[in-house]
C-alpha atoms as one frame of an Amber mdcrd trajectory, in Angstrom:
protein
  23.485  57.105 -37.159  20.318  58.518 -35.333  17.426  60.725 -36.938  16.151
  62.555 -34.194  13.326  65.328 -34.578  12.811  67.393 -31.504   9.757  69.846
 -30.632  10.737  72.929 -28.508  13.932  73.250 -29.815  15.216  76.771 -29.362
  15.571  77.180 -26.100  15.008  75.565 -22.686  15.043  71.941 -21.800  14.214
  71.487 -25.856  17.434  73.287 -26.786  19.612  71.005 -24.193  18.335  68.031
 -26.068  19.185  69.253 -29.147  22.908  69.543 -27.795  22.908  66.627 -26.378
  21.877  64.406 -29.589  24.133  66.858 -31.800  27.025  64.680 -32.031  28.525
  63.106 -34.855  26.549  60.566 -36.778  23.262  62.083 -35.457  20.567  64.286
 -37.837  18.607  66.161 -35.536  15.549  68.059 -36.681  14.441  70.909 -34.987
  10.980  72.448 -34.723   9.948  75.139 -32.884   8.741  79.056 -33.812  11.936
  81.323 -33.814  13.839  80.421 -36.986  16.524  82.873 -35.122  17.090  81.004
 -32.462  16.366  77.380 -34.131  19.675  78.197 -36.566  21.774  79.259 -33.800
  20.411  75.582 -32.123  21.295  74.176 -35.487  25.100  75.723 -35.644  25.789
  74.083 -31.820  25.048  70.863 -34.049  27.024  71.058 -36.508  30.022  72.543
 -34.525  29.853  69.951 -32.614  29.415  67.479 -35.728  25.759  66.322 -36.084
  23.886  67.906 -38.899  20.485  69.641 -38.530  17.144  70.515 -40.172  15.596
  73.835 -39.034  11.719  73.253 -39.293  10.562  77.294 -37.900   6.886  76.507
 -37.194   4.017  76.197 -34.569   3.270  72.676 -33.052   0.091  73.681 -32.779
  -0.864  72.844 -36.295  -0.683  69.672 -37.469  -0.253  70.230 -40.863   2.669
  71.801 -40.317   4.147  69.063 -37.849   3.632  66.563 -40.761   5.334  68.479
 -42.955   8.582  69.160 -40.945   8.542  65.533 -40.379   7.911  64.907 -44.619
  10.800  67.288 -44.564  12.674  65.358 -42.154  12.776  62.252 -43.458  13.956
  63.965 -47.159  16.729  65.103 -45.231  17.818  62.802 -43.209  15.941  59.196
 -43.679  13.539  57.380 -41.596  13.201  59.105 -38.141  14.252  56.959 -35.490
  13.462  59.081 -32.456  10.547  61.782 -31.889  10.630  63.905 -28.837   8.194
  66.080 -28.127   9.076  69.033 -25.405   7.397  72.436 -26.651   5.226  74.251
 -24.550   3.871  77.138 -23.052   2.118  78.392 -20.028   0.867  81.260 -18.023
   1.245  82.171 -14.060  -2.117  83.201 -13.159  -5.078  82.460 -10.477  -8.029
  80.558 -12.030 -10.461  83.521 -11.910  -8.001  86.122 -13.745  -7.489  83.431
 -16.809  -9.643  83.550 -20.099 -10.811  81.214 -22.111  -8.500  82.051 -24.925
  -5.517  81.681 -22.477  -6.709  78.326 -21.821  -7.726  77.275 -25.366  -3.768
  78.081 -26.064  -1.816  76.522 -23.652  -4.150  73.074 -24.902  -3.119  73.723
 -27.944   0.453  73.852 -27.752   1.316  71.973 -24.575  -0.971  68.932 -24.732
  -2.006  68.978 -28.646   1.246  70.131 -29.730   2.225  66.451 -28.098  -0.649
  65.034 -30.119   0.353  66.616 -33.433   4.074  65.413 -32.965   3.192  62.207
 -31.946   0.565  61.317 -34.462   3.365  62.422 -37.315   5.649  59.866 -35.521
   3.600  57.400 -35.331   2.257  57.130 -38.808   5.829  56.446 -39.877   6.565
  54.301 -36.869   3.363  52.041 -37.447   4.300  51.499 -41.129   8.183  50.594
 -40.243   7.357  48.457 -36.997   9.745  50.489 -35.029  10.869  54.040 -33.547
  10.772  55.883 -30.123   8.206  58.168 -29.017   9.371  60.658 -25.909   6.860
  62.916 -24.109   8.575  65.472 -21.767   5.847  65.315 -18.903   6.002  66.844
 -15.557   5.725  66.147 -11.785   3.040  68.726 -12.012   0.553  66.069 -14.275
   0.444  64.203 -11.019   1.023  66.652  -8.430  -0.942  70.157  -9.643  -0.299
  73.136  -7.893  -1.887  76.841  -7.762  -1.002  79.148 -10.497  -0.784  76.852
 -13.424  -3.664  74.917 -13.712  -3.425  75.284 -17.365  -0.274  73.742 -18.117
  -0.722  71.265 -14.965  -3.912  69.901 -16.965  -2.051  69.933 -20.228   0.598
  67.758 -18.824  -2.213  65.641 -16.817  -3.833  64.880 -20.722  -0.370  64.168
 -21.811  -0.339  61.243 -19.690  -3.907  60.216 -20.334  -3.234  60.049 -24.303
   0.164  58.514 -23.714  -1.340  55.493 -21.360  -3.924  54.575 -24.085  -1.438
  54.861 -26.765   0.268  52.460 -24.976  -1.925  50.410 -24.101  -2.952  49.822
 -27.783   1.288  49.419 -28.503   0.847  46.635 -25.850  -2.174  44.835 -27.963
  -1.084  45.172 -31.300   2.294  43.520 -30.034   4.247  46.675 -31.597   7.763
  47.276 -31.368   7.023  51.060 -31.540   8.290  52.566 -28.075   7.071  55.567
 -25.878   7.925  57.151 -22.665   7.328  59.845 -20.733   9.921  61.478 -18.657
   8.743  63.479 -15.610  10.232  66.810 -15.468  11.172  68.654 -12.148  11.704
  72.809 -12.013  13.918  73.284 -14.421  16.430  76.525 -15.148  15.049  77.682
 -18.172  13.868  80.816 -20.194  10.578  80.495 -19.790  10.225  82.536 -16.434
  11.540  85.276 -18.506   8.751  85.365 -21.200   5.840  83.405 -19.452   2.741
  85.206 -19.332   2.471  86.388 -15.560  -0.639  87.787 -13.903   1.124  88.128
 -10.574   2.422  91.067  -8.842   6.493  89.619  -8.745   8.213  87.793 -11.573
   7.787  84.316 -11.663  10.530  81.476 -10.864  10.292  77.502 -10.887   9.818
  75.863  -7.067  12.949  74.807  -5.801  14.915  72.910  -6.298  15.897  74.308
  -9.195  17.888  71.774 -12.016  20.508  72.314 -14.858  18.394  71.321 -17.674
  22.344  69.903 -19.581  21.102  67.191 -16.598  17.472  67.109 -17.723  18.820
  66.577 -21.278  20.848  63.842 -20.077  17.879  62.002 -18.636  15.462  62.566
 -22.071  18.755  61.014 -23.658  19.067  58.273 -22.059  15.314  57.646 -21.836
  15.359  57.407 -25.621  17.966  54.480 -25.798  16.202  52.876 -22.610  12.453
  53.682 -22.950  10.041  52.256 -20.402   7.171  53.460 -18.865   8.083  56.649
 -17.084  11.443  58.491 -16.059  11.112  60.315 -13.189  13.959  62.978 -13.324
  15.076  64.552  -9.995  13.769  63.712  -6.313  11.713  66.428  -6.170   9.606
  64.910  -8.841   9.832  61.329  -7.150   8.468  62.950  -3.984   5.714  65.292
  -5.522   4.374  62.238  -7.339   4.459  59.981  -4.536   3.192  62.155  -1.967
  -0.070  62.788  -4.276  -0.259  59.117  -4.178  -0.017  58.854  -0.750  -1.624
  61.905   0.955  -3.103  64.208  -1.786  -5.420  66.416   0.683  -2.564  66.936
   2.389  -0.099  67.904  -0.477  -2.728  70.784  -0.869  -3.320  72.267   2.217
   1.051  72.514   2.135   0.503  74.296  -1.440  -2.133  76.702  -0.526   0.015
  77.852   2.004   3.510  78.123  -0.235   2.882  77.385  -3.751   2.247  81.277
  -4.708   5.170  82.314  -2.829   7.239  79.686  -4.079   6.384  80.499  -7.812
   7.370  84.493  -7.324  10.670  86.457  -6.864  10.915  89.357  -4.545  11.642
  91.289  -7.756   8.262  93.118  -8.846   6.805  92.448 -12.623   6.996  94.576
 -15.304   4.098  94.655 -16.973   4.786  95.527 -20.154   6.999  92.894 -20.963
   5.914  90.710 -23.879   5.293  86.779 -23.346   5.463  84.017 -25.719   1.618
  82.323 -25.401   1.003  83.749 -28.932   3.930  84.916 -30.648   7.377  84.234
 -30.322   9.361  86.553 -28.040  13.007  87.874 -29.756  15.998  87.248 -28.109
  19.374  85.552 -27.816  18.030  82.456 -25.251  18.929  79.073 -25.129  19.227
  76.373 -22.571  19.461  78.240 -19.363  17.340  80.886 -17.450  18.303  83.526
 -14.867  18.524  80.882 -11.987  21.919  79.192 -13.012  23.273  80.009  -8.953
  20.950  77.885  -7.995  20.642  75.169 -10.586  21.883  71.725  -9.862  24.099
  69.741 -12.182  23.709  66.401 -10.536  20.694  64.410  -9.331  21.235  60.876
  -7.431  17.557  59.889  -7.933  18.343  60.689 -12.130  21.682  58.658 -11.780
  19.681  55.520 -10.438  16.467  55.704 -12.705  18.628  55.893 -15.436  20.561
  52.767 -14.030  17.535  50.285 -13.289  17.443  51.522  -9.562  13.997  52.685
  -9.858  12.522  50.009  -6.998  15.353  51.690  -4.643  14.278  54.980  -5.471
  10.892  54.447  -5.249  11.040  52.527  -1.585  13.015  55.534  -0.631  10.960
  57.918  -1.746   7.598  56.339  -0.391   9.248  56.642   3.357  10.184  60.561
   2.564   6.966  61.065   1.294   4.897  59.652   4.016   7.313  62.500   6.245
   6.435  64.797   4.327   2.697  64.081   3.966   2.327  63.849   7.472   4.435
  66.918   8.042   2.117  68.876   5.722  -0.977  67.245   7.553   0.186  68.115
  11.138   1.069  72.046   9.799  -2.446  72.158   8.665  -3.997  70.471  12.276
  -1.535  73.373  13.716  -3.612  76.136  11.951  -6.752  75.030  12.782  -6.165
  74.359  16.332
């Protein structure tokens, strides 16, 4: 039996998890803001034999993150996993965001993480065991134009996780964390997303099934270590900011707004989710299901200690790719 509490659970990558640990002999616990679509989360469970613990809240306060997990552990018993996915963001150029807008996506993205972990960790500490999983992104290495707030929330997810572990490391803790590294993903949240762009947003392709994203957060919990990078898109974004970052963006000022946008044009008046939750039947998967993949080669081998062969792989690919981007941008000039 696992006792599982999961952030972000109503829809998206968060609600893939969720089916993914409801199976029987698993409690799953799952916190996010739309009770609606948290008890339709919670039914997939228990249809499917788990049992479940709707906890409707905001991540954003702590307070209320320690008591879902207070809750939690009435339920269910000592928590044995924590993963934290929830977050928000907004498609926007730099000089058309506020400060608010800002202040928000910190809140939820980044100190949501905080909040989630802290709760977890107070327990953990006390029991001398558990797993801690962040859901980060390619983007905390690799930014790119149009979401600079939820590429630095991602960024501080790593810096908070790498000290945390660090101190794991001295205190000679057998509390776990990880952090897997998230590529585009076919989710919801380029439906309610707040957009400041003239065309409705969509995630850079290529475009994953997040059932396979699920699969790799899974796994990642029975197998922590350090970082999961899930998909070769992520594997090459992170590497090739490694490598060549100058030129990784010089290639994104010239495609990452196009690549972010549809041909379809915005409406307007839609309503986003950055401060209240948006209504709706959601779950797991977006509008971009054609184009999804359900299968990733580079997941398949991080997830089966391949990670050297992946990495030498990807090093070559990104150096072709840096210096494919660097030669475009000598092309302009000259």
């Amino acid at each position: 039996m696992t006792n599982v509490v999961i952030t972000g659970a109503s829809a998206g990558v968060g609600r893939a998890v969720a089916r993914r640990f409801g199976t029987p002999g698993n409690n799953v616990t799952l916190i996010a803001r739309n009770r609606k679509r948290l008890e339709d989360a919670a039914g997939e469970i228990r249809k499917a034999g788990g049992k479940a613990l709707v906890m409707a809240l905001d991540v954003a306060d702590a307070d209320a993150v320690e008591t879902a997990a207070e809750e939690a552990e009435k339920a269910f018993g000592p928590i044995d996993i924590w993963i934290n996915v929830a977050m928000v963001t907004v498609i926007s150029p730099v000089g058309k965001m506020t400060a608010e807008e800002y202040r928000r996506v910190t809140e939820v993205t980044y100190l949501g993480t905080v909040n989630g972990t802290l709760s977890a960790l107070k327990r953990f500490n006390r029991r001398g065991r558990g797993t801690i999983v962040q859901t980060g992104s390619a983007l905390a290495y690799r930014a790119v134009p149009l979401q600079s707030a939820y590429c630095a929330a991602k960024a501080a997810i790593v810096g908070f996780t790498d000290s945390l572990r660090t101190e794991l490391l001295h205190d000679k803790s057998d509390v776990k964390i990880t952090v897997c590294h998230l590529p585009a993903v076919n989710t919801p949240q380029f439906d309610w997303a707040r957009n400041k762009m003239p065309h409705r947003p969509r995630p850079v392709a290529p475009v994953f099934d997040p059932e396979l994203i699920a699969n790799g957060i899974h796994h990642a919990a029975f197998h922590p270590k350090r970082e999961f990078w899930l998909g070769f898109s992520s594997v090459k974004a992170i590497m090739s900011e490694k490598m060549s970052p100058a030129a990784g963006d010089k290639y994104l000022a010239r495609t990452g707004y196009s690549g972010q946008q549809t041909d379809e044009p915005e409406d307007p008046t839609r309503p986003d989710n950055l401060f209240e939750t948006v209504e709706g039947d959601w779950a797991a998967e977006g509008r971009f299901g054609d184009e999804a993949s359900e299968s990733s080669a580079a997941i398949w081998t991080s997830e089966h200690g391949g990670s050297r062969l992946v990495g030498g792989a990807t090093l070559a690919t990104a150096a072709v790719v840096a210096l494919g981007a660097f030669a475009l941008t000598r092309g302009r000039r000259g």
